[in-house]
N, C-alpha and C positions, 0 to 999 in steps of 0.2 A: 119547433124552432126556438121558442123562449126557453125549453130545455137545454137545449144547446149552447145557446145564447149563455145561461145560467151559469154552465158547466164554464167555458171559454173565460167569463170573467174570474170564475172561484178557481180556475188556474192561473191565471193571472195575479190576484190576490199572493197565493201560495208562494207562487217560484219569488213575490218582490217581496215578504213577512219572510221566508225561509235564507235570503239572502243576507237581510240586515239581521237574523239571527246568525247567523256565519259569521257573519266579517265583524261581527261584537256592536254594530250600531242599532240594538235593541239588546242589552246585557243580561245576564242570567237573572232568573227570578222576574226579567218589567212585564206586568201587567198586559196584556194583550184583550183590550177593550173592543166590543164587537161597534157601540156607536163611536169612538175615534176611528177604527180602521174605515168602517162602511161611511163615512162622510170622505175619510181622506182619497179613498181611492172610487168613490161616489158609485156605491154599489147595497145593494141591500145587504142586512145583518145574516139571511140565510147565505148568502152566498162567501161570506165571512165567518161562517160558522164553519162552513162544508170544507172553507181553507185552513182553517185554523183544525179542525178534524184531524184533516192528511198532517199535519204535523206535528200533531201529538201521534200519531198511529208511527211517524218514524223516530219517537224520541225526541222530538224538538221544541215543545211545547207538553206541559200541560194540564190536563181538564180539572179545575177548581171546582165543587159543588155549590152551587145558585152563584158564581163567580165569575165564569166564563173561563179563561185561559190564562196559560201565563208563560213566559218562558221559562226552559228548564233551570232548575236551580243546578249549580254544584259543589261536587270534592272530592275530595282524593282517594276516597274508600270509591264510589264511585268509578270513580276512574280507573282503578286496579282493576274492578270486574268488569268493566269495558275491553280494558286492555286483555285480560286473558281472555275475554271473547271472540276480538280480534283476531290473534293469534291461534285461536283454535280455528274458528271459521275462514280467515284470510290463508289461514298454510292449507286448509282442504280445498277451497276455492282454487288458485293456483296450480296446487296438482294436478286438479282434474281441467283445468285450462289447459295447461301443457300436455296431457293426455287428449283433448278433445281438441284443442283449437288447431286451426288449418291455417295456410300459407295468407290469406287473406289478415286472420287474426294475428299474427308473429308480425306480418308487416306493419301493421295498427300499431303494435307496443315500440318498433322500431320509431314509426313516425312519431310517436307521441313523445319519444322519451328524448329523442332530436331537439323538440319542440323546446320540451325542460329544458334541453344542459347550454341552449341558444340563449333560454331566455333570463335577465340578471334577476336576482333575486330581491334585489332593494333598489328603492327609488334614486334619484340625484339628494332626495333629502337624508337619505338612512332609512326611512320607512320599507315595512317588508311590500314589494310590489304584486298586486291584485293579479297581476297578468302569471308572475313565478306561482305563486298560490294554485290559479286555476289550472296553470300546465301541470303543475304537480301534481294535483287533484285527475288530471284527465290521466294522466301516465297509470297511476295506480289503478284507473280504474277501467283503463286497456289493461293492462295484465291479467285483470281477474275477467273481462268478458270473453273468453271464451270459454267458459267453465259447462255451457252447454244447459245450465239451471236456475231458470230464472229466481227461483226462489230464494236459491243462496245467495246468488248474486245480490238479490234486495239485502236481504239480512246483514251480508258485508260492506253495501254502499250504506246503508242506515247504520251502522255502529263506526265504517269510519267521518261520517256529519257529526257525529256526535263525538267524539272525540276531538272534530277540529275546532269545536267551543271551545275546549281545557287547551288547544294551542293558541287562539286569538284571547283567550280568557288572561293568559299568562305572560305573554307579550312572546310568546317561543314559538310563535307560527316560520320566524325569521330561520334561518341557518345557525344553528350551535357554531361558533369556531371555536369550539372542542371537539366537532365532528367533522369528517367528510363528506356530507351528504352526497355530493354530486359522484363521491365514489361508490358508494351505497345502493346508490339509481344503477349506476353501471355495471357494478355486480349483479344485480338483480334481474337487467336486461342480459348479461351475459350467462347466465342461468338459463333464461327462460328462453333463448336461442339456442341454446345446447341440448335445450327441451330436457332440461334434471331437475327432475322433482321435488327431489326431496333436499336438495342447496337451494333450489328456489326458495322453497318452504319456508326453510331457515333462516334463510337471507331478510325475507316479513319479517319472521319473527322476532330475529334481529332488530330489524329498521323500527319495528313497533315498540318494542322493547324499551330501547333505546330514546325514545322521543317520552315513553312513560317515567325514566327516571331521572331524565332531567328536568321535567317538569315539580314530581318528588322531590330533588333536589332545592332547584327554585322555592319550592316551599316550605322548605325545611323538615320537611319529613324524609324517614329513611326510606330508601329505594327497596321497590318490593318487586320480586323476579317473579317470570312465570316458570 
């Protein structure tokens, strides 16, 4: 029972440490202290270790030697080889979604991507909205579940987390207007309802693409293609 018990908090831990590394309210490189965490969320240092673990194993954090943790640092050499990894794993992901996923799965990317194009993307302040963020996030990541393979499936939701760092990192989580995104979503659903593979594909690796060199840009470095 105190196993269990263990486990239930050091998830606990994870999904609330893995959040405010997303949304940038613990920033690249802060420190990730095993006695801050385990006072704050008033749990033992193993059980903050075991979370802080799961998050370096996805990229999120990590492992300092006699240091403890830390969040991941970045930059843009970085982020290129994200980006083509992406793009290699999300276009095979996809294919084999659209080869394998059934009327249950097609309806999911319907529902989810409804959910997107309803929800606005910025607050009444201009701030980009938590709520557009997360439907985006769930849209992408019906498209690749029915791929049939859980393994890929991990590998492509772990490199696109890690990528949404360099968008909350950079202030570009928002909507480019230089882009269509909402047109982008649409094509992509209209792809993957036609059940074409390989415009599916494309369409990713487009949309990924795309989000890596306007960030390049914002940086002032030149835009590196896959």
């Amino acid at each position: 029972m105190s196993s269990q018990i263990s486990t239930t908090r050091s998830a606990l831990v994870y999904e609330e440490v893995r959040k405010e590394i997303l949304r940038g309210t613990l920033p690249p490189g802060s420190r990730l202290r095993f006695v801050d965490l385990a006072d704050r969320f008033t749990v033992s240092q193993s059980v903050v270790r075991e979370a802080l673990m799961r998050l370096a194993e996805q990229g999120l954090a990590v492992a300092l030697p006699q240091q403890g943790f830390r969040v991941r640092t970045l930059n843009l050499s970085d982020l290129n080889e994200i980006t083509e990894a992406r793009i290699e794993i999300e276009s095979l992901v996809v294919r084999r979604a659209i080869a394998h996923g059934d009327l249950q799965w097609e309806s999911s990317v319907i529902a989810a991507h409804h959910t997107l194009a309803h929800t606005p993307a910025t607050t009444e302040t201009g701030e980009i909205s938590e709520d557009w963020v997360d439907a985006h996030e769930a849209f992408h990541h019906a498209t690749l579940q029915g791929c049939g393979n859980a393994q890929l499936l991990s590998i492509a939701t772990s490199l696109r987390e890690t990528a949404s760092l360099y968008r909350w990192w950079s202030g570009s989580m928002a909507p480019d207007p230089e882009r269509d995104v909402a047109l982008e979503h649409q094509q992509i659903l209209d792809a993957v309802v036609a059940r074409d593979e390989m415009n599916a594909a494309c369409l990713i690796a487009q949309h990924i693409q795309r989000t890596t060199d306007a960030l390049n840009k914002k940086a002032g470095q030149p835009e590196v293609r896959s």
